[in-house]
C-alpha positions as CSV (number, residue, x, y, z in Angstrom):
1,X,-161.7,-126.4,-47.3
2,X,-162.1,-125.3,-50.6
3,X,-160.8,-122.8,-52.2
4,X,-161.9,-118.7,-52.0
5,X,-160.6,-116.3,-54.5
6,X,-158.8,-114.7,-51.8
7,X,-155.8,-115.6,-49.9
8,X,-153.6,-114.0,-46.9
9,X,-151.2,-113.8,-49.4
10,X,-153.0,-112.8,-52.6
11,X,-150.3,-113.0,-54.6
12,X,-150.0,-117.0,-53.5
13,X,-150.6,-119.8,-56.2
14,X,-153.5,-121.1,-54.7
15,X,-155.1,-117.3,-54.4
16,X,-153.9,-116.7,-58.7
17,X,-155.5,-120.1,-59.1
18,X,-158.7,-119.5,-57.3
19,X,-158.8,-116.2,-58.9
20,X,-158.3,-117.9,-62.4
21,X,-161.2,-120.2,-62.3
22,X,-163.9,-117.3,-60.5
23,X,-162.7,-115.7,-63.7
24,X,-163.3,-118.6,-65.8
25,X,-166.4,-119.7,-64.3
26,X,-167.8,-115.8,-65.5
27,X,-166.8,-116.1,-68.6
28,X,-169.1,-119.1,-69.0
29,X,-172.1,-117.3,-67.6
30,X,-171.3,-114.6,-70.3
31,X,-171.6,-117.4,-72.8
32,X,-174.8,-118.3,-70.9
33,X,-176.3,-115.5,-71.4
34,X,-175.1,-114.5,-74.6
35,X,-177.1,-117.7,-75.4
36,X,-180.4,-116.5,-73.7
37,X,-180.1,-113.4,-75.5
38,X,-180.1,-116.0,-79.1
39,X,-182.8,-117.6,-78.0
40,X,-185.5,-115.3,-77.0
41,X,-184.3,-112.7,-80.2
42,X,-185.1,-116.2,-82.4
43,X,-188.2,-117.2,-80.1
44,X,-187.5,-120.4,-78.4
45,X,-189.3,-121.4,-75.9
46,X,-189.9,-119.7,-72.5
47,X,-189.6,-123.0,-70.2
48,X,-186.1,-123.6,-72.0
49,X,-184.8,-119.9,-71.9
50,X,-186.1,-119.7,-68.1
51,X,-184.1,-122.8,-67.2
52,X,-180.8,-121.3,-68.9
53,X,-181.4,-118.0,-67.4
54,X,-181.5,-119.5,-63.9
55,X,-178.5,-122.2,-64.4
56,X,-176.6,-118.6,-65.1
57,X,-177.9,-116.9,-62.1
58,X,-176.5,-120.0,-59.4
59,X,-173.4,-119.7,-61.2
60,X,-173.4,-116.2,-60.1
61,X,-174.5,-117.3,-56.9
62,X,-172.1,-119.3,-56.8
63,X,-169.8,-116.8,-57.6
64,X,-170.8,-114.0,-55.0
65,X,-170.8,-116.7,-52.0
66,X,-167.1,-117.7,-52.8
67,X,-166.4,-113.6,-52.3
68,X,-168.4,-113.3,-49.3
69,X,-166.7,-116.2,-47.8
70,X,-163.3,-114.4,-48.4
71,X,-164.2,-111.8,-46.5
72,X,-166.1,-114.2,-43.6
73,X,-162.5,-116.0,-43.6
74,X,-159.5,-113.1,-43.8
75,X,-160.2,-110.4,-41.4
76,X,-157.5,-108.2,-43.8
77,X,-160.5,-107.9,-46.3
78,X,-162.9,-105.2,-45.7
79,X,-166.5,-105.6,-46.8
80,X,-168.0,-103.2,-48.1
81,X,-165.5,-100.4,-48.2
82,X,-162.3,-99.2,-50.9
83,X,-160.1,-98.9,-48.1
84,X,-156.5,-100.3,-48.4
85,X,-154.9,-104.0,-47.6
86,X,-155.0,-104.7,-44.4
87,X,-157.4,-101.9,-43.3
88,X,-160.2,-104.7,-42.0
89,X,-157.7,-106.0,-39.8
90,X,-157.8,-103.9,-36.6
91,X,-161.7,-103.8,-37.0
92,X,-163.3,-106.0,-33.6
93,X,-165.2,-108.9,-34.6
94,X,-168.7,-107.3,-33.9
95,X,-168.1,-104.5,-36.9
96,X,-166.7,-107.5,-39.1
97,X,-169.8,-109.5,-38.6
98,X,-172.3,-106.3,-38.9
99,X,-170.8,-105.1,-42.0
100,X,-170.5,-109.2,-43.3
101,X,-174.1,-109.1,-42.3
102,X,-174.8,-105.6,-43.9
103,X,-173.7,-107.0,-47.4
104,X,-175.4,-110.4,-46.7
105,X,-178.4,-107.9,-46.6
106,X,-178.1,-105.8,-49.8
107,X,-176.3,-108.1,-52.1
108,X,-178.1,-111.9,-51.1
C-alpha cells in the first residue's frame, strides 16, 4: 500500500515522511506554474503552456487523491469538518462514506 500523508499515529516516521514529499511534490507545482506564468507573460506558445498547465494540475490531482484516501483509510480523520483528533471515529460507516462521498462531490 503506498503511502498517505496521514497516519494513525501522525506523528509516526512514515506519516512525517509522507507529509514531507506531499509537501515537496507542491513545491514543484509552484515552480510549474511559476513557469506558466514566464511563459505566457513572454508569449510562448499555447500548445506548450497548455501541456505545462495540465502536468501541474494531475500533480495536484495527485495530491488531493492521496488526502481523500487518508480519510477513506483512518476513520479518526473527519472529512470535511475542523473538529478535533479523533472526532470521526465514533461516526457509523454510512455518515463516513456520505461525507467521503460529499467531498468526492464538491472537490473532484
Amino acid at each position: 500500500m503506498a503511502k498517505t500523508a496521514c497516519a494513525v499515529d501522525p506523528d509516526a516516521a512514515e506519516a512525517v515522511a509522507a507529509r514531507r514529499a506531499l509537501v515537496v511534490r507542491l513545491k514543484r507545482v509552484e515552480g510549474q506554474l511559476r513557469g506558466v506564468q514566464s511563459m505566457i507573460e513572454t508569449g510562448d506558445d499555447c500548445e506548450a503552456v497548455a501541456q505545462q498547465l495540465s502536468a501541474a494540475r494531475k500533480a495536484l490531482d495527485k495530491a488531493f487523491f492521496e488526502l481523500l484516501a487518508c480519510a477513506i483509510e483512518h476513520p479518526q480523520f473527519s472529512v470535511g469538518r475542523k473538529a478535533g483528533r479523533g472526532a470521526a471515529a465514533s461516526e457509523g460507516n454510512d455518515v463516513r462514506v456520505q461525507r467521503i462521498a460529499r467531498a468526492l462531490a464538491k472537490f473532484a
